[in-house]
N, C-alpha and C positions, 0 to 999 in steps of 0.2 A: 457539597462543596460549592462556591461560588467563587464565581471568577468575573471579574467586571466588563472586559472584552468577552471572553470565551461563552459565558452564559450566555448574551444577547446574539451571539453568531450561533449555536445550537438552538436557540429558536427557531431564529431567521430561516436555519435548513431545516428542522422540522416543517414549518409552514411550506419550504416546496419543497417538499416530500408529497405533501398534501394536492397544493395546488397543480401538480405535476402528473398528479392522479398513481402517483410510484406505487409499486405492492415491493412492501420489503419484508425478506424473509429472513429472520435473525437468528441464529443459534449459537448455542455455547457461551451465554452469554453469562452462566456460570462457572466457566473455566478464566474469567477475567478477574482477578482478585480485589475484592473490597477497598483494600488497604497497604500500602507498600506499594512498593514498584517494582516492575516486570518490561520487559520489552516485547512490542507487539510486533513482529515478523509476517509482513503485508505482500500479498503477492500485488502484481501492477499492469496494469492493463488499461488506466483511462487517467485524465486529468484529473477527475472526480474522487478517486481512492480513497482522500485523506478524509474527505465527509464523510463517506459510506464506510470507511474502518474504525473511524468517531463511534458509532452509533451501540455497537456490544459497550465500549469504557462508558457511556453515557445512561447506557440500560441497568448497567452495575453499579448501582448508589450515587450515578451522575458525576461520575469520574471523567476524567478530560486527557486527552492523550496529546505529548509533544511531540509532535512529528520531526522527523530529520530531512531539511529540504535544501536543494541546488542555493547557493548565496544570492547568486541574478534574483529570486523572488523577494529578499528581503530589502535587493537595491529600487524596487520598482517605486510610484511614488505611491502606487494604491493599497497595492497587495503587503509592500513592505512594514506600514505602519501595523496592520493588522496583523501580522507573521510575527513582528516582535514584539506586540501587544500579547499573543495568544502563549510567548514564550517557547514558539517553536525554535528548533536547532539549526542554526545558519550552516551548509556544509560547502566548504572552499575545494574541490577535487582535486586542488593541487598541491592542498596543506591542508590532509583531513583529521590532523592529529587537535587539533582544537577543538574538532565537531566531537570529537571522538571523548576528550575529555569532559567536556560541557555535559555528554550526554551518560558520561560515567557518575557524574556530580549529581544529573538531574535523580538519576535511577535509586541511587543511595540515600535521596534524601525524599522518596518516596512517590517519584513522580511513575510516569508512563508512558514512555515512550514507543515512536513508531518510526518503524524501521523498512524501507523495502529492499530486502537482499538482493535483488535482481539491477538494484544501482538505477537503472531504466526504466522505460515502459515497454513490456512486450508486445511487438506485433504479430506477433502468432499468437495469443491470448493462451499460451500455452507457458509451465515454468521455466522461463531463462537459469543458465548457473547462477549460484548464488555466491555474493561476496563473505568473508568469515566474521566481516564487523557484528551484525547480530548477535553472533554467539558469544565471542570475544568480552562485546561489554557486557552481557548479563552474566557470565565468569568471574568477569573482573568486579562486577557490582555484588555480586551473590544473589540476583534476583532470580524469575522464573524467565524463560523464554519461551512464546507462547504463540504456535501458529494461525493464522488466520489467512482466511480468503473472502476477494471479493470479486461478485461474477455479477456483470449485467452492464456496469457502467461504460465497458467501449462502445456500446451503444445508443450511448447520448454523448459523451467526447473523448475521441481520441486520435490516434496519426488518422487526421486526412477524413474525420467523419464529426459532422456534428448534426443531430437531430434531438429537436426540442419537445417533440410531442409527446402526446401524453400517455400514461399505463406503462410504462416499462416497470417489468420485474428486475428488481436488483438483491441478490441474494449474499447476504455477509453470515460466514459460518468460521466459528472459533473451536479449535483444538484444544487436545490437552497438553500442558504444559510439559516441558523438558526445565533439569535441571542441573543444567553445566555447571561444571566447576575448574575452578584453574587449574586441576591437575589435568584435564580433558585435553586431548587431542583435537584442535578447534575444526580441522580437515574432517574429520570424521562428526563431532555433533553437525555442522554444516550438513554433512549429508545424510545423517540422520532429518534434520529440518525438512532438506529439500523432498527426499522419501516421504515426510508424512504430509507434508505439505500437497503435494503431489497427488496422493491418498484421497484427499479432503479435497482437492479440487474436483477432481472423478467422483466424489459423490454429490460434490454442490451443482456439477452439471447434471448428474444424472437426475436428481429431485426437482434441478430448474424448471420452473413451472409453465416459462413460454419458451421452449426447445422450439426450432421452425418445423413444422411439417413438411414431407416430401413436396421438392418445387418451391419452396418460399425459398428467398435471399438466405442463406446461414454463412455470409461474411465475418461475421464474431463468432462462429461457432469452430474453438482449435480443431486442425485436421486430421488428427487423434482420435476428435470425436465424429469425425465424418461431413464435418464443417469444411468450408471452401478458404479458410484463414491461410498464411502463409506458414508451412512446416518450420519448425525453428531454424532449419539450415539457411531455408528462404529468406526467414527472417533476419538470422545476421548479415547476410549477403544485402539483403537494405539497409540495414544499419549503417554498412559499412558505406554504403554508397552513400548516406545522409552524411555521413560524419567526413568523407572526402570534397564533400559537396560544401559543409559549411567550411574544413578550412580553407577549400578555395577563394569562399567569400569572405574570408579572416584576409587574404593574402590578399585582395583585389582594393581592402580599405584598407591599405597602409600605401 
């Protein structure tokens, strides 16, 4: 399939892939469907995700996935042109019911979309709760819902860390699909997701091919897994404190 935007940006990240010296490691790259539309259920841990969860839809007969992202990137003056060029989903948080339609629209008429249930980025690189939207519209679409993970990328950008150098392992591994339907109880497939999803992350770490060794830094490594990361508790307790920190800065510009 070609896309006039989308193709020349899937290059461009193939070559720093390369240039970057990345080793990626890709699996399931047969549980992404050919044809039709599904929603791809992204767990989130870096600025980088939406690249590295591209790369299974693009292994699969060079299929392209619409991502669902915050509105502010499509107001920007750089980022915006290419985010509505690529046909990504503009999401308003405070009237998400248009993002939500768009993306019912997109999925029935055979696209593929990419969803992070986690609404956020986790700073515990561990899985946050997940919201029901995933489930929801591939229900409401009839399509598949289909989990995936991506391990490696808070280690090139994320809260409070950027490192450009080279060889980092980034590892994207895709699940087998679910397949909700509107008589489903959305509470329950959600947590069926977040359980397999969960699963599949515990093996993507355990296979990660650069795990630190005793004594190295393992600040990306969730604490779960014996990593120095902050425990999810930890982690909304920051959250919370970023989030009373910007509306202060909301309140100080008016």
């Amino acid at each position: 399939m070609t896309d006039l935007l989308y193709t020349p940006v899937v290059k461009t990240a193939r070559v720093m892939f390369v240039a970057m010296g990345m080793k990626l490691d890709v699996r399931g790259v047969e549980n992404v469907p050919r044809r039709g539309g599904a929603v791809l259920a992204i767990n989130h841990t870096s600025f980088l995700d939406f690249i590295f969860a591209g790369v299974p839809a693009a292994d699969a007969g060079g299929r392209y996935v619409r991502f669902m992202a915050k509105d502010a990137v499509f107001h920007h003056k750089v980022s915006g042109p290419l985010m509505r060029g690529m046909k990504h989903i503009p999401v308003d948080r405070n009237a998400g019911g248009g993002a939500y339609a768009a993306a019912v629209e997109a999925l029935r008429s055979g696209e593929l979309v990419g969803v992070f249930p986690e609404a956020t980025m986790s700073r515990s690189f561990d899985l946050k709760d997940f919201k029901t939207g995933a489930a929801r519209m591939a229900a409401d679409a009839g399509v598949p819902l289909i989990p995936e993970i991506v391990f490696g990328g808070q280690r090139i950008f994320s809260y409070h860390h950027k490192d450009l150098s080279r060889g980092k392992a980034i590892s994207v591994h895709v699940g087998a699909p679910l397949h909700p339907t509107v008589e489903d109880d959305m509470t329950e497939v959600t947590a069926d997701l977040h359980t397999r999803m969960r699963a599949l992350l515990d093996e993507t770490i355990e296979d990660y091919s650069q795990l630190p060794r005793p004594g190295q830094d393992d600040w990306w490594l969730p604490a779960r897994h014996g990593g120095s990361a902050p425990t999810l508790a930890q982690a909304a307790e920051l959250e919370a404190a970023a989030r009373a920190k910007k509306a202060k800065a909301r309140e100080n510009e008016q």
